[in-house]
Biotite code that builds the C-alpha atoms (Angstrom):
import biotite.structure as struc

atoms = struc.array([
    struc.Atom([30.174, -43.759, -56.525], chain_id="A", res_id=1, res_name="UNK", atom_name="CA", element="C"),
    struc.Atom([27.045, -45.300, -56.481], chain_id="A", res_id=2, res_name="UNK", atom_name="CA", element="C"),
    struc.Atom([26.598, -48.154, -53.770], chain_id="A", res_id=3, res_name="UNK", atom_name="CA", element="C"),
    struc.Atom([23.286, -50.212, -54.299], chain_id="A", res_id=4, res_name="UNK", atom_name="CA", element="C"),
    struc.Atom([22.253, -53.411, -52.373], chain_id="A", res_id=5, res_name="UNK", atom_name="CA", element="C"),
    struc.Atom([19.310, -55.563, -51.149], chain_id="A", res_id=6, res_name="UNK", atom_name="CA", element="C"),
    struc.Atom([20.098, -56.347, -47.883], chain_id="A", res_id=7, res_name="UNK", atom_name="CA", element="C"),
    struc.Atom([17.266, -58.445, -47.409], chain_id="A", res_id=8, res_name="UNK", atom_name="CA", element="C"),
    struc.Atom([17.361, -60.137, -50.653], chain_id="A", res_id=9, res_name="UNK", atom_name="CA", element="C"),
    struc.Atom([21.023, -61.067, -49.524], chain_id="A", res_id=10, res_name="UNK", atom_name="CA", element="C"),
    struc.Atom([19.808, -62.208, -46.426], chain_id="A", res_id=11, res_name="UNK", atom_name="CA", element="C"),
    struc.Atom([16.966, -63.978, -47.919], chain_id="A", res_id=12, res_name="UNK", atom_name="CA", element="C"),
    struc.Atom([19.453, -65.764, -50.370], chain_id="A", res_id=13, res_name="UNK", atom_name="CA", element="C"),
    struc.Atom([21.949, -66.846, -47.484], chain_id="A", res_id=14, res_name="UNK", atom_name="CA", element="C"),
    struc.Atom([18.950, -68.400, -45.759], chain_id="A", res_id=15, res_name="UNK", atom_name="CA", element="C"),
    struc.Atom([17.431, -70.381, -48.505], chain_id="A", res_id=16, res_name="UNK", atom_name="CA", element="C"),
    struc.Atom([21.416, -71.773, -48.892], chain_id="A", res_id=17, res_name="UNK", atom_name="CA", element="C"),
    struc.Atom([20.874, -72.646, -45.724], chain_id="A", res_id=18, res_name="UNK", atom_name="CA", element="C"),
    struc.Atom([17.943, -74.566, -45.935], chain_id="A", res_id=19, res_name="UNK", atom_name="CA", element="C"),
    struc.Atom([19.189, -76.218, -49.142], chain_id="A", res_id=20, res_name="UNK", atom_name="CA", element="C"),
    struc.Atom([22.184, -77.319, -47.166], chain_id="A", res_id=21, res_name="UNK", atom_name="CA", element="C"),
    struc.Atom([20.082, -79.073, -44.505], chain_id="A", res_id=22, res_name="UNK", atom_name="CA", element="C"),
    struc.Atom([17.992, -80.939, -47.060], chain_id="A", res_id=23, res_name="UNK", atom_name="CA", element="C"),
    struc.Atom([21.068, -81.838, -48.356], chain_id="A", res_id=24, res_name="UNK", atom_name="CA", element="C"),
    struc.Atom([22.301, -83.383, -45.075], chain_id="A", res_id=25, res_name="UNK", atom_name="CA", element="C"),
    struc.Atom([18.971, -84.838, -44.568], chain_id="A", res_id=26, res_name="UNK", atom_name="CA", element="C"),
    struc.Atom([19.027, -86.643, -48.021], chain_id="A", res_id=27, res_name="UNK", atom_name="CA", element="C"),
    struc.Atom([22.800, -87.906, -47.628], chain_id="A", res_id=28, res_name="UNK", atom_name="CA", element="C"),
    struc.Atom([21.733, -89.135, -44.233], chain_id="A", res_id=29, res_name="UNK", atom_name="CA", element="C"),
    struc.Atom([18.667, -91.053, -45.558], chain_id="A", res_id=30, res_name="UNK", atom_name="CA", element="C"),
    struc.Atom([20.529, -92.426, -47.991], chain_id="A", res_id=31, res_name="UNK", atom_name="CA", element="C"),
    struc.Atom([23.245, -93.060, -46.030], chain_id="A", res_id=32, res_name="UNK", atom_name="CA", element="C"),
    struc.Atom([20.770, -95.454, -44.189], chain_id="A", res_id=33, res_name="UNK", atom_name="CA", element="C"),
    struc.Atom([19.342, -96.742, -47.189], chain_id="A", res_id=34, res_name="UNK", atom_name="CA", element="C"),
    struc.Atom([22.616, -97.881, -48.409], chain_id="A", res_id=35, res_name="UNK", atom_name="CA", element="C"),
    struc.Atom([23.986, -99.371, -45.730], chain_id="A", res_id=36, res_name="UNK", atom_name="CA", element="C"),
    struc.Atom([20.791, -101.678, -45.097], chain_id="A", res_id=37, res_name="UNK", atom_name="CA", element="C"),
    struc.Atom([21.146, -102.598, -49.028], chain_id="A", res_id=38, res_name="UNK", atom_name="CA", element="C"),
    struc.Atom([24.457, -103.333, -49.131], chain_id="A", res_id=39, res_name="UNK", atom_name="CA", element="C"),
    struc.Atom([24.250, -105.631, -46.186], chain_id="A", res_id=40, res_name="UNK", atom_name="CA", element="C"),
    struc.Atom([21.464, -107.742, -47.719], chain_id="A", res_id=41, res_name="UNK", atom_name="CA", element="C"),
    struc.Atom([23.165, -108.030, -51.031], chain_id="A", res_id=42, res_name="UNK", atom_name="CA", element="C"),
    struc.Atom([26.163, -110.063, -50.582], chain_id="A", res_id=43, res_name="UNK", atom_name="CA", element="C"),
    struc.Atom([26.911, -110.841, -54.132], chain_id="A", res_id=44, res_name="UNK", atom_name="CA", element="C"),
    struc.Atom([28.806, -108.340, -56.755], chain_id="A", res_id=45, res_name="UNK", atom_name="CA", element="C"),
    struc.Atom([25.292, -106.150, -57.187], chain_id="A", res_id=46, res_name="UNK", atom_name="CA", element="C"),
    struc.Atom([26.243, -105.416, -53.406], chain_id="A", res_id=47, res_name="UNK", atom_name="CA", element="C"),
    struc.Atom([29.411, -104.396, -53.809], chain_id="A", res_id=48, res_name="UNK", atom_name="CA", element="C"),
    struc.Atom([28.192, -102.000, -56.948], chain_id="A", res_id=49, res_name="UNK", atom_name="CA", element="C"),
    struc.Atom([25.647, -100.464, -55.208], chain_id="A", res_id=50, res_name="UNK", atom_name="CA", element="C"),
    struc.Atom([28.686, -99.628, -52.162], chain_id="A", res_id=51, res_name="UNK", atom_name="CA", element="C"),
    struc.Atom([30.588, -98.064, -54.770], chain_id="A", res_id=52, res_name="UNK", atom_name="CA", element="C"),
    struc.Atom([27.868, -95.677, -56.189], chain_id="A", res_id=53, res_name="UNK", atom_name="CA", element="C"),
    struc.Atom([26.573, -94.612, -52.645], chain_id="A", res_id=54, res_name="UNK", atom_name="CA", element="C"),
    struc.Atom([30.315, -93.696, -51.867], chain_id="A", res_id=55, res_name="UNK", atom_name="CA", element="C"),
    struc.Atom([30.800, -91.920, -55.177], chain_id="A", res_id=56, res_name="UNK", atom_name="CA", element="C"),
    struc.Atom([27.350, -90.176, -54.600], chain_id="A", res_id=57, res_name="UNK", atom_name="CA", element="C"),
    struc.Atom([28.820, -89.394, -51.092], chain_id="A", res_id=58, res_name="UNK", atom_name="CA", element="C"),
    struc.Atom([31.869, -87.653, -52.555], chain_id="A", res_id=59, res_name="UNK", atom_name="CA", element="C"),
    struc.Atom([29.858, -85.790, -54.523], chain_id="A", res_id=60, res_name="UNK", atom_name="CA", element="C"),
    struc.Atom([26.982, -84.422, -52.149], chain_id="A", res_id=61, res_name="UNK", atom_name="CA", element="C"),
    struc.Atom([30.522, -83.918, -49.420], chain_id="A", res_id=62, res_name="UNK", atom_name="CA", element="C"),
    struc.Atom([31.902, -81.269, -52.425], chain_id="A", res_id=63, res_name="UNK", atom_name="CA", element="C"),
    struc.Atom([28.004, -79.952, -53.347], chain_id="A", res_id=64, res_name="UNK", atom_name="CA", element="C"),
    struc.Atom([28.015, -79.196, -49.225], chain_id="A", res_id=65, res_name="UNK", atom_name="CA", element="C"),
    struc.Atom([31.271, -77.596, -49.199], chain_id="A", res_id=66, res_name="UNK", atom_name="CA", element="C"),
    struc.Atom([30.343, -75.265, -52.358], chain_id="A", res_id=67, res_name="UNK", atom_name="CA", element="C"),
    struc.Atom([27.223, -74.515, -51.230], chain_id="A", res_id=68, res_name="UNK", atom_name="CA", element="C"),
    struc.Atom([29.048, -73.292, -47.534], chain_id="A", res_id=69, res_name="UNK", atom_name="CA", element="C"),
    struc.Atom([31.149, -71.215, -49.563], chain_id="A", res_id=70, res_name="UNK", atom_name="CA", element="C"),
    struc.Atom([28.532, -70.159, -51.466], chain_id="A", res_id=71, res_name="UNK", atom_name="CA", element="C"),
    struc.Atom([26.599, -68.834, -48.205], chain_id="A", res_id=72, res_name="UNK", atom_name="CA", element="C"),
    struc.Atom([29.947, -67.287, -47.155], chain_id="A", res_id=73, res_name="UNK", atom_name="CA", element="C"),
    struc.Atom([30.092, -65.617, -49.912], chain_id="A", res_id=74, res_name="UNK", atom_name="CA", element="C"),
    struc.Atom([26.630, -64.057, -49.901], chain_id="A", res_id=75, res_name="UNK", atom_name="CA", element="C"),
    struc.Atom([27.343, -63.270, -46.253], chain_id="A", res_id=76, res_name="UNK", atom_name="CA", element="C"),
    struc.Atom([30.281, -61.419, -46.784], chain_id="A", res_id=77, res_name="UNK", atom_name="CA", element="C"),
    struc.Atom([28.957, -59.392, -49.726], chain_id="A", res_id=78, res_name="UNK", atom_name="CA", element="C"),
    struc.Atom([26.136, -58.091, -47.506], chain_id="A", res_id=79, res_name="UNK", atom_name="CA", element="C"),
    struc.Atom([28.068, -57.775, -44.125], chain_id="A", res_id=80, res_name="UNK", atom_name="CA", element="C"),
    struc.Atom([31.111, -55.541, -46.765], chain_id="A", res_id=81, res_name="UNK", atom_name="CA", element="C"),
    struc.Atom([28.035, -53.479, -48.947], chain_id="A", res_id=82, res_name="UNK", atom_name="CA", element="C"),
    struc.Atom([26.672, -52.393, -44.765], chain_id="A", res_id=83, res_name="UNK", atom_name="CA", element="C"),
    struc.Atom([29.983, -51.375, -44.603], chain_id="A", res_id=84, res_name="UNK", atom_name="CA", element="C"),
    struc.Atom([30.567, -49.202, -47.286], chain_id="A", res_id=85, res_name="UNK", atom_name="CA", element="C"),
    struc.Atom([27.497, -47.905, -47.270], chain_id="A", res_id=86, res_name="UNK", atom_name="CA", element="C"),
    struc.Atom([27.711, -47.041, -43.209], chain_id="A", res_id=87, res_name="UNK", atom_name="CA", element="C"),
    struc.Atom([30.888, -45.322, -44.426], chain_id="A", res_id=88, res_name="UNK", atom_name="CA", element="C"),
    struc.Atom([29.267, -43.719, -47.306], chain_id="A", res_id=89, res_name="UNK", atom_name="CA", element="C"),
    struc.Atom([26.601, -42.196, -45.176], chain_id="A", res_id=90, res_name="UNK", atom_name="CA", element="C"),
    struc.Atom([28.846, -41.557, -42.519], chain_id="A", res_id=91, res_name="UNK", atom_name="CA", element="C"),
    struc.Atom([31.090, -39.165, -45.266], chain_id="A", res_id=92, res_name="UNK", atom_name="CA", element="C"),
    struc.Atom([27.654, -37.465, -46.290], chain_id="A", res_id=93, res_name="UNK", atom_name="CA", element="C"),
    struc.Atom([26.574, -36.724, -42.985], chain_id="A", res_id=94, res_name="UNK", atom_name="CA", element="C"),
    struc.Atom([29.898, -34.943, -41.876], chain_id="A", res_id=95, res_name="UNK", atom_name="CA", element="C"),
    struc.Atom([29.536, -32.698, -45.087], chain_id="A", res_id=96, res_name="UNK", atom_name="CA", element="C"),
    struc.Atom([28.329, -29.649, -44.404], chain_id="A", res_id=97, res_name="UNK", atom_name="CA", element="C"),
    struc.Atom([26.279, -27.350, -47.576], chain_id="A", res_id=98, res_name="UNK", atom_name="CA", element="C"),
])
Protein backbone atom coordinates (compact mmCIF):
# COMPACT_ATOMS: atom_id res chain seq x y z
CA UNK A 1 0.00 0.00 0.00
CA UNK A 2 1.20 3.13 -0.95
CA UNK A 3 0.34 6.10 1.53
CA UNK A 4 1.18 9.63 -0.01
CA UNK A 5 0.30 13.06 1.54
CA UNK A 6 1.28 16.78 1.78
CA UNK A 7 1.07 17.52 5.14
CA UNK A 8 1.80 20.98 4.71
CA UNK A 9 -0.24 21.54 1.72
CA UNK A 10 -3.13 20.16 4.02
CA UNK A 11 -2.21 22.40 6.57
CA UNK A 12 -1.77 25.22 4.27
CA UNK A 13 -5.35 24.51 2.82
CA UNK A 14 -7.06 24.33 6.39
CA UNK A 15 -5.52 27.72 7.07
CA UNK A 16 -6.48 29.62 4.03
CA UNK A 17 -10.30 28.08 5.01
CA UNK A 18 -9.66 29.71 7.84
CA UNK A 19 -8.92 32.96 6.72
CA UNK A 20 -11.73 32.77 4.15
CA UNK A 21 -14.05 32.11 7.03
CA UNK A 22 -13.02 35.28 8.89
CA UNK A 23 -13.46 37.49 5.84
CA UNK A 24 -16.56 35.97 5.65
CA UNK A 25 -17.58 37.01 9.19
CA UNK A 26 -16.06 40.30 8.61
CA UNK A 27 -18.20 40.93 5.41
CA UNK A 28 -21.59 39.58 7.06
CA UNK A 29 -20.75 41.86 9.94
CA UNK A 30 -20.21 44.96 7.73
CA UNK A 31 -23.06 44.33 6.08
CA UNK A 32 -24.88 43.49 8.84
CA UNK A 33 -24.23 47.22 9.82
CA UNK A 34 -24.86 48.48 6.55
CA UNK A 35 -28.24 47.03 6.51
CA UNK A 36 -29.48 47.83 9.53
CA UNK A 37 -28.59 51.70 9.13
CA UNK A 38 -30.48 51.38 5.56
CA UNK A 39 -33.32 49.83 6.57
CA UNK A 40 -33.92 52.27 9.34
CA UNK A 41 -33.75 55.31 7.03
CA UNK A 42 -36.01 53.79 4.47
CA UNK A 43 -39.35 53.52 5.93
CA UNK A 44 -41.32 52.92 2.85
CA UNK A 45 -41.70 49.33 0.94
CA UNK A 46 -37.89 49.81 -0.68
CA UNK A 47 -37.08 49.41 3.18
CA UNK A 48 -38.74 46.57 3.82
CA UNK A 49 -37.13 44.91 0.39
CA UNK A 50 -33.87 45.71 1.16
CA UNK A 51 -34.65 43.78 5.01
CA UNK A 52 -35.65 40.88 3.14
CA UNK A 53 -32.53 40.52 0.85
CA UNK A 54 -29.99 41.24 3.74
CA UNK A 55 -31.81 38.36 5.68
CA UNK A 56 -31.85 36.05 2.68
CA UNK A 57 -28.12 37.03 2.04
CA UNK A 58 -27.72 36.22 5.81
CA UNK A 59 -29.10 32.70 5.40
CA UNK A 60 -26.97 32.17 2.83
CA UNK A 61 -23.42 33.43 4.09
CA UNK A 62 -24.86 31.37 7.82
CA UNK A 63 -24.88 27.91 5.37
CA UNK A 64 -21.51 29.19 3.18
CA UNK A 65 -19.93 29.44 7.06
CA UNK A 66 -21.16 26.19 8.12
CA UNK A 67 -19.80 24.39 4.77
CA UNK A 68 -16.81 26.02 4.79
CA UNK A 69 -16.32 24.69 8.85
CA UNK A 70 -16.96 21.40 7.57
CA UNK A 71 -14.93 21.88 4.89
CA UNK A 72 -11.83 22.75 7.30
CA UNK A 73 -12.89 19.69 9.35
CA UNK A 74 -12.62 17.79 6.76
CA UNK A 75 -9.15 18.80 5.59
CA UNK A 76 -8.17 18.49 9.24
CA UNK A 77 -9.16 15.15 9.67
CA UNK A 78 -7.66 13.87 6.40
CA UNK A 79 -4.23 15.11 7.53
CA UNK A 80 -4.50 14.34 11.36
CA UNK A 81 -5.86 10.21 9.81
CA UNK A 82 -2.91 10.16 6.69
CA UNK A 83 -0.13 11.04 10.16
CA UNK A 84 -1.75 8.23 11.38
CA UNK A 85 -1.43 5.69 8.98
CA UNK A 86 1.59 6.65 7.95
CA UNK A 87 3.08 6.68 11.83
CA UNK A 88 1.65 3.15 11.69
CA UNK A 89 3.09 2.39 8.40
CA UNK A 90 6.54 3.34 9.49
CA UNK A 91 6.08 1.98 12.72
CA UNK A 92 5.35 -1.77 10.81
CA UNK A 93 8.62 -1.10 8.67
CA UNK A 94 10.74 -0.31 11.41
CA UNK A 95 9.87 -3.52 13.51
CA UNK A 96 10.76 -5.62 10.31
CA UNK A 97 13.80 -7.01 10.48
CA UNK A 98 15.92 -8.09 6.75
Amino acid sequence: MLIKGNFAQLEGLAAQIASTVAKVEQEMDTWRTTAGATSADWLDQAGGQFGEISAAWHQVSTAQQAMLQALRGGVDKANAELQQALGSAVARVGSTGI
